[in-house]
C-alpha positions as CSV (number, residue, x, y, z in Angstrom):
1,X,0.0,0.0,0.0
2,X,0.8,3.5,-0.3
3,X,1.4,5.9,2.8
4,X,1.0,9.7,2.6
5,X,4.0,11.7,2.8
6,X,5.7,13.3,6.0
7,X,7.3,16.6,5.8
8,X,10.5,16.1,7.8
9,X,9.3,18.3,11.2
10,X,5.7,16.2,11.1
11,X,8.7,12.8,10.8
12,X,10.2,14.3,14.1
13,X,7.3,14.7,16.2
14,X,5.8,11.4,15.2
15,X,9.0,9.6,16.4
16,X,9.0,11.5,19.7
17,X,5.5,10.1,20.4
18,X,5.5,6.5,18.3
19,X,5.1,4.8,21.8
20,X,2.8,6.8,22.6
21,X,0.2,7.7,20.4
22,X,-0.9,6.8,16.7
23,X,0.9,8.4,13.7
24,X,-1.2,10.8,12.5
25,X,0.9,11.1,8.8
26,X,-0.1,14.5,6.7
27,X,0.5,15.0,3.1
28,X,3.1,17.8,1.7
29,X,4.0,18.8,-1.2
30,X,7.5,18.0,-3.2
31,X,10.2,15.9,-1.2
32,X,9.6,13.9,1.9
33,X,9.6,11.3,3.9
34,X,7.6,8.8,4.7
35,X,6.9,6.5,8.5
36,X,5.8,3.1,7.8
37,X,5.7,-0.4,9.5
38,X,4.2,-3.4,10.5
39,X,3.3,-4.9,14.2
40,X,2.3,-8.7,14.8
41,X,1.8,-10.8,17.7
42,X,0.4,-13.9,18.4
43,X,-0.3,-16.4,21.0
44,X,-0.5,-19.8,21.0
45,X,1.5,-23.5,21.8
46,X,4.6,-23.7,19.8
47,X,6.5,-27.3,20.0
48,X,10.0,-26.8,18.6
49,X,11.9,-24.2,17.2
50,X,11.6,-22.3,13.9
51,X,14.7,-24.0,12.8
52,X,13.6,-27.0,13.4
53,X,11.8,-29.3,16.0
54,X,14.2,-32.0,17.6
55,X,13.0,-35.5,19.6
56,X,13.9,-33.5,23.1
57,X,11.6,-30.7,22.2
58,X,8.3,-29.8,24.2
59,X,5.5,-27.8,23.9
60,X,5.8,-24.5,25.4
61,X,2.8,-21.4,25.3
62,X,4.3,-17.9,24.3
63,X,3.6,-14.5,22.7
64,X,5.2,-14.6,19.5
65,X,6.0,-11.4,18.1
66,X,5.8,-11.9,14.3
67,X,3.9,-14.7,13.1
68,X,2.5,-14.1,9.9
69,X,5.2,-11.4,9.2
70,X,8.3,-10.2,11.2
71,X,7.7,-7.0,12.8
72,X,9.3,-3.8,11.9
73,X,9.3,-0.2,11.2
74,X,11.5,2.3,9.2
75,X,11.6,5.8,7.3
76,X,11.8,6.4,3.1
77,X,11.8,8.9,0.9
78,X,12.2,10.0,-2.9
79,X,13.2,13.2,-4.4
80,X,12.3,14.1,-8.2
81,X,15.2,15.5,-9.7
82,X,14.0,16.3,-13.3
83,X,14.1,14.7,-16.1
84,X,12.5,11.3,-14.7
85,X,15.2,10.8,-12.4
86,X,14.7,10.0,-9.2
87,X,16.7,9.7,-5.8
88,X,15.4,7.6,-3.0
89,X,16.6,5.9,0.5
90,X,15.3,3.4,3.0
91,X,16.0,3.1,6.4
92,X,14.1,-0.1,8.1
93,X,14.9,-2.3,11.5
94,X,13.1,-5.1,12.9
95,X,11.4,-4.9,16.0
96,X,10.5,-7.7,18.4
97,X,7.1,-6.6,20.1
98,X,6.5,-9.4,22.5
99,X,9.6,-8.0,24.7
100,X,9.8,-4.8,23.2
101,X,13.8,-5.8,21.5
102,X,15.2,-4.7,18.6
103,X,16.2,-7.4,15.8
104,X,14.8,-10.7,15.7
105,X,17.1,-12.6,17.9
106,X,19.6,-11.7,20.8
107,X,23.2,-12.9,19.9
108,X,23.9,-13.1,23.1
109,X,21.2,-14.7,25.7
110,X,19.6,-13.3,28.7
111,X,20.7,-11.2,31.1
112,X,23.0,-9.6,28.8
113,X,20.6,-9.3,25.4
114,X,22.5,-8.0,23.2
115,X,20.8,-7.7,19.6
116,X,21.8,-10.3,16.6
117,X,21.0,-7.6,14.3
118,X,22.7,-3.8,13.5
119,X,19.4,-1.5,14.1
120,X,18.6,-1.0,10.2
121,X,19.6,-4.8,9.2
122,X,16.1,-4.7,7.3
123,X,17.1,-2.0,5.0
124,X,19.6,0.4,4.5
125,X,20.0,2.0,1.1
126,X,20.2,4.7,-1.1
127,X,19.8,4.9,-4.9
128,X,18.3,6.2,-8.5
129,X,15.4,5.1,-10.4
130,X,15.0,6.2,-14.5
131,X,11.7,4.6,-15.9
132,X,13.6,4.1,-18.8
133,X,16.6,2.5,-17.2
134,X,15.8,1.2,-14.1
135,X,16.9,1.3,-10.7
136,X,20.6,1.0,-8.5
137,X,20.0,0.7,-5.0
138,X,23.8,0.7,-2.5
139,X,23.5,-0.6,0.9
140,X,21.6,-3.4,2.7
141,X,18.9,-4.8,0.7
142,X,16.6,-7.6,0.8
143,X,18.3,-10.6,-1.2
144,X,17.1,-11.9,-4.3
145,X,15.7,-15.3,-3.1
146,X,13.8,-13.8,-0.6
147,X,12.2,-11.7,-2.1
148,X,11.6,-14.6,-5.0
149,X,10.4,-16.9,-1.8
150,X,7.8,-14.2,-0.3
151,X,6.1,-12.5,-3.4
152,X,4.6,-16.0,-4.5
153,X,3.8,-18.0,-1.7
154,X,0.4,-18.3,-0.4
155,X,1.8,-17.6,3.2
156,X,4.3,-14.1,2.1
157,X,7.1,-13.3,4.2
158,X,6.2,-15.6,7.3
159,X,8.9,-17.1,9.2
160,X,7.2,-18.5,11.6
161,X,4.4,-20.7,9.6
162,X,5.5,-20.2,6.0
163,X,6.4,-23.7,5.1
164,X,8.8,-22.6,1.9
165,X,10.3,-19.9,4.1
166,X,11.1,-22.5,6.9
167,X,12.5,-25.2,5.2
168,X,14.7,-22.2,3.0
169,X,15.5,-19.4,5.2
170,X,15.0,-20.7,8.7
171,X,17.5,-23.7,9.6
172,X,18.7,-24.6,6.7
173,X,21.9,-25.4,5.2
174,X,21.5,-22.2,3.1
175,X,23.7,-19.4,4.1
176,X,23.2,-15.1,3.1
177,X,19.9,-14.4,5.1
178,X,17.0,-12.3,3.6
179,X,19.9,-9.7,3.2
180,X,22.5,-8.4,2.0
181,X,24.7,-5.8,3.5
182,X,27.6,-3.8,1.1
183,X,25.3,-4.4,-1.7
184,X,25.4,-3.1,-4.9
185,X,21.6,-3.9,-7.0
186,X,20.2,-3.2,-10.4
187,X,16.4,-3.2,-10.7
188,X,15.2,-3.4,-14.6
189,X,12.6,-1.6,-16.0
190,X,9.3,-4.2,-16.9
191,X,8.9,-5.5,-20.6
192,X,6.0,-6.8,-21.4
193,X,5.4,-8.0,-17.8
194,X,9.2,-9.1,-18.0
195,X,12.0,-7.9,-15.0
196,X,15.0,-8.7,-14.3
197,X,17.6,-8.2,-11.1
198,X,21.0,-8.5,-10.4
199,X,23.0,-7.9,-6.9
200,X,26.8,-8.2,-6.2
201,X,27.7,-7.8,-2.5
202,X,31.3,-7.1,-2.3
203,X,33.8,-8.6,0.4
204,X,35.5,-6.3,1.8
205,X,38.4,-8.2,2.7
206,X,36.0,-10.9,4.2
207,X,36.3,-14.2,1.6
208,X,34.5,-13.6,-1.5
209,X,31.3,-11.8,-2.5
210,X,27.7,-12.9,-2.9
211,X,26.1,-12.8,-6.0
212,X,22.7,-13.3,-7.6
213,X,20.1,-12.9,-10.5
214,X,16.5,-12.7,-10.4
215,X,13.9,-12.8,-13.7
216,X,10.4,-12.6,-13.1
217,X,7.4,-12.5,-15.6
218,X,3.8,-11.7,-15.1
219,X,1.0,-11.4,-17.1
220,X,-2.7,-11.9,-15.9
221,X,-3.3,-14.8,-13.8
222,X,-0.1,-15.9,-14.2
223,X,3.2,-15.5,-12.7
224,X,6.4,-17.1,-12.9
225,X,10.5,-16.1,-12.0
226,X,13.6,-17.7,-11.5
227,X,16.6,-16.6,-8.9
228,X,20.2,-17.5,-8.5
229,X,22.3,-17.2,-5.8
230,X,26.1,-17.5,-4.8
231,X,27.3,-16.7,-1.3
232,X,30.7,-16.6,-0.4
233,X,30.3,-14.1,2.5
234,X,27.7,-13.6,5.2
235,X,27.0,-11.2,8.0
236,X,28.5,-12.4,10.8
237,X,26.8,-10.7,13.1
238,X,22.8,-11.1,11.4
239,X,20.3,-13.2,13.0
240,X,20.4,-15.1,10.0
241,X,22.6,-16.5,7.5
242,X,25.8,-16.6,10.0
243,X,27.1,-20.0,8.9
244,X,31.0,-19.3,7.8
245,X,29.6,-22.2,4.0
246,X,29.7,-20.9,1.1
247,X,26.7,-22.5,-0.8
248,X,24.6,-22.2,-4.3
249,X,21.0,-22.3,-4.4
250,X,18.7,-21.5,-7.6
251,X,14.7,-22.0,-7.3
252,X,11.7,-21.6,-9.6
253,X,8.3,-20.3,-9.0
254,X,5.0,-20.2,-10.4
255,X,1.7,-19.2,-9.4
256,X,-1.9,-19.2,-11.5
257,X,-4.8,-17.5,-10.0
258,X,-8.3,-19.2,-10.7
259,X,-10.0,-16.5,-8.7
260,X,-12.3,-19.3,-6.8
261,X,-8.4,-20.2,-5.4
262,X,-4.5,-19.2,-6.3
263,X,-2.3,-21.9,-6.3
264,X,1.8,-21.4,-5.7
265,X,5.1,-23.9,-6.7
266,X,8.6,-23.9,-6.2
267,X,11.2,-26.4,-6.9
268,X,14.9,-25.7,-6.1
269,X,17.9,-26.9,-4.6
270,X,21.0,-25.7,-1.7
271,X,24.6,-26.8,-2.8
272,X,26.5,-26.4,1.0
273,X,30.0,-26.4,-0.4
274,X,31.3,-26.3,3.4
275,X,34.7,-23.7,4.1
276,X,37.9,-24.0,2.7
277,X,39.1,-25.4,6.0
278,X,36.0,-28.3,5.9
279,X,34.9,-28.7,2.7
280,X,31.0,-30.3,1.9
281,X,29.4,-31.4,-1.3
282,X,25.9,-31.8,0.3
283,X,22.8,-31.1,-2.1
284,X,19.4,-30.3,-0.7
285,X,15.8,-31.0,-2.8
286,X,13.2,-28.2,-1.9
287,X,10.2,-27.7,-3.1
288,X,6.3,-26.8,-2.4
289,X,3.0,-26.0,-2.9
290,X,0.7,-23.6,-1.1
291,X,-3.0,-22.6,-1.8
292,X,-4.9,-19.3,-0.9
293,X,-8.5,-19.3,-1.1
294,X,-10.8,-16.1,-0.8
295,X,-13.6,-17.0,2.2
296,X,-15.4,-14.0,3.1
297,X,-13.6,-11.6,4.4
298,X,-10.4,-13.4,4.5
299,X,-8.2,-16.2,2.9
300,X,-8.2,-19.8,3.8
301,X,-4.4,-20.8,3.6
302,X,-2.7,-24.0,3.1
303,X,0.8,-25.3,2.3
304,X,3.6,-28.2,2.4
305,X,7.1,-28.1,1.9
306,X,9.4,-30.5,1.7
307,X,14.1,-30.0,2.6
308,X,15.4,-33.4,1.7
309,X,19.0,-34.7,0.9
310,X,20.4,-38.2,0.3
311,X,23.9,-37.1,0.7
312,X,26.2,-38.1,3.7
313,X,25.7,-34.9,6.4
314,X,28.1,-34.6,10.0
315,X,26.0,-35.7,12.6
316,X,24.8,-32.4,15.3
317,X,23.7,-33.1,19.1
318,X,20.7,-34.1,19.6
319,X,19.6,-30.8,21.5
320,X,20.1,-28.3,18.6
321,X,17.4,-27.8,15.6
322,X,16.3,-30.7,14.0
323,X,16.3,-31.6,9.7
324,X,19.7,-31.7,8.7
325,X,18.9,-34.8,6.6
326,X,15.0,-34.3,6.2
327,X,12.3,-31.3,7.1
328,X,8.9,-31.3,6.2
329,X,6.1,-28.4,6.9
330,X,2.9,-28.7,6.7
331,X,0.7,-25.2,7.5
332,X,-2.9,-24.4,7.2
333,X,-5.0,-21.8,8.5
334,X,-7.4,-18.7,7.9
335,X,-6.8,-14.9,7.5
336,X,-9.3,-12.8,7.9
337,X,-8.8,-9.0,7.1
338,X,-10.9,-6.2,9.5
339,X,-9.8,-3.3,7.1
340,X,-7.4,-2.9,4.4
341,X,-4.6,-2.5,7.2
342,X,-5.7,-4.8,9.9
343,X,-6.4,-8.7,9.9
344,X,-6.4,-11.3,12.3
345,X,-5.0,-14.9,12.0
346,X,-5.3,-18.6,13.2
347,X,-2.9,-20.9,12.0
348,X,-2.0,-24.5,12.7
349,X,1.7,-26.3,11.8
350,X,2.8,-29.2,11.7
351,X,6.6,-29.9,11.8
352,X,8.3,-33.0,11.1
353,X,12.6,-33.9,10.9
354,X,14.4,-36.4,10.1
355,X,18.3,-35.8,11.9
356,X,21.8,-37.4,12.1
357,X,23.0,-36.9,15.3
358,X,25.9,-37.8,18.1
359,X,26.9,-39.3,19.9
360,X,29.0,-41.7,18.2
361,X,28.0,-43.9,16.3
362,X,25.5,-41.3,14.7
363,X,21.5,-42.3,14.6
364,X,18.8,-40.8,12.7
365,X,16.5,-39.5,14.9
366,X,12.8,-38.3,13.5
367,X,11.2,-35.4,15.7
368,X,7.3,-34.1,15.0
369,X,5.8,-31.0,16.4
370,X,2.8,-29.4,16.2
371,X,2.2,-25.9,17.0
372,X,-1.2,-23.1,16.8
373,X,-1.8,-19.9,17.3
374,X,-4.2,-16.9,17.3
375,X,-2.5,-13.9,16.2
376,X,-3.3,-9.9,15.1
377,X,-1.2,-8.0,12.4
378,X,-1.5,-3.9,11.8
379,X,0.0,-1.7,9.1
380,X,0.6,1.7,9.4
């Protein structure tokens, strides 16, 4: 959606009272800046981490803050400077509202909390846009297959009960995160529903780079792109993507909307290629389906995903996140929308691994949980 523009003093004074009272944001003329976000909680029995259940795991009731999206906030703006060129930034952090944290994660545990991720580890960029020539965006961005994973999957950008983000993003052998930091992006102009993507995030002195391509086509009902990815280096200090492996990972979607339901694919695959140190030659299968169905005033959602290799993989303990042989998702649940910014959620998961673990001499151990929850998520 769209969200009215903030001269810079109206920016100010809604800062100084965000915990306070609701942005009231008031269109200007010419250059701003604009206050957006997102807040979602939910509540519920949860049985096993997001990065996977293990056999020692229990069932435990929380407040989840994020469940159908991650929480977060941040500030943008555009200037026109003539000709159809345009300058823009964006500055965004994730927020964790059950405890009131910054970031997603704490690096370092209770007492101490200490943040895994740098206060704009969302997004932190600045950049040009030509509608002949595109855009270039430097900074922090969202990586490629992310975004390829979120914009066509019946469950979006959920972490929590997104099956094709889980068995992807969350726990998974791939390294990078959702982003990118040191990033340099181009953002094609659409052809005839065609686009096209390509990021480089250099170094520094850190290993190699990452790098990846992204071509997406859309057209009327249907939808399809493709997304590459390389990663050599990864931000050590993200809640996310901190294994030292450099891996490969393509995937292909698809989606086709029949109006009475949408229906969503991928197929892909993660090549951990280990460190230079260890090296790895593991390959992961992923793939999945997912389903949105309009039901009132909301969407009945449903999906499976599947992580599976039949390479040899180390064996972990048997106290850490479950699936690094096997990890299957299965989610379904209803979303029903109160206004074009509000909607409340109740979603059920079930969450299944299949793990090598120690001590010696390794055993596969298989690990189910199942997890619900009632949840609420505003826009602003």
């Amino acid at each position: 959606m769209k969200y009215p523009l903030l001269t810079p003093a109206l920016l100010a004074s809604a800062l100084a009272t965000f915990n306070a009272t609701p942005v009231q944001a008031q269109p200007a003329a010419g250059p701003g800046l604009q206050l957006y976000g997102l807040v979602d909680a939910a509540v519920g029995r949860f049985e096993g981490a997001a990065a996977g259940v293990n056999a020692q795991d229990r069932a435990i009731r929380k407040l989840e803050g994020g469940g159908m999206s991650t929480s977060h906030w941040g500030v943008r703006g555009n200037e026109d400077l003539g000709g159809g060129l345009t300058a823009a930034f964006e500055l965004s952090s994730f927020l964790r509202n059950d405890s009131g944290a910054s970031g997603r994660s704490d690096a370092l545990p209770a007492p101490v909390n200490v943040a895994a991720d740098p206060v704009f580890s969302r997004a932190a960029w600045v950049g040009l846009a030509h509608p002949a020539w595109g855009r270039v965006r430097l900074g922090n961005v969202t990586s490629l297959l992310f975004l390829n994973s979120i914009t066509s999957n019946a469950f979006g950008d959920s972490t929590v009960f997104g099956p094709l983000n889980l068995v992807t993003f969350i726990g998974a052998p791939l390294t990078g995160g959702t982003g990118w930091a040191n990033s340099v992006v181009y953002d094609s102009p659409t052809w005839a529903g065609v686009s096209a993507s390509a990021a480089h995030a250099l170094s520094e002195g850190q290993g190699g780079g990452n790098s990846a391509v992204r071509v997406a086509y859309g057209q009327g009902p249907f939808a399809a792109s493709v997304a590459w990815q390389s990663v050599a280096k990864n931000p050590a200090t993200f809640a996310d993507g901190t294994s030292p492996n450099d891996t490969r990972a393509w995937q292909l979607a698809a989606s086709y909307d029949f109006t009475a339901v949408k229906v969503f694919a991928h197929v892909g695959r993660i090549q951990n290629r280990g460190t230079a140190a260890v090296p790895l030659d593991v390959g992961y299968r992923v793939w999945d389906v997912s389903a949105a169905v309009p039901l009132g005033a909301g969407r009945l959602l449903a999906g499976y995903a599947s992580r599976r290799t039949g390479d040899a993989v180390g064996p972990v303990p048997a106290t850490v996140a479950g699936g690094n042989v096997q990890r299957r998702v299965f989610t379904v649940g209803y979303d029903h929308f109160l206004s074009k910014r509000t909607d409340i959620y109740l979603m059920a998961m079930r969450d299944s691994t299949r793990t090598q673990t120690l001590p010696a001499p390794p055993r596969v151990l298989d690990a189910q949980g199942t997890s619900f929850a009632l949840g609420m998520r505003h826009r602003f």
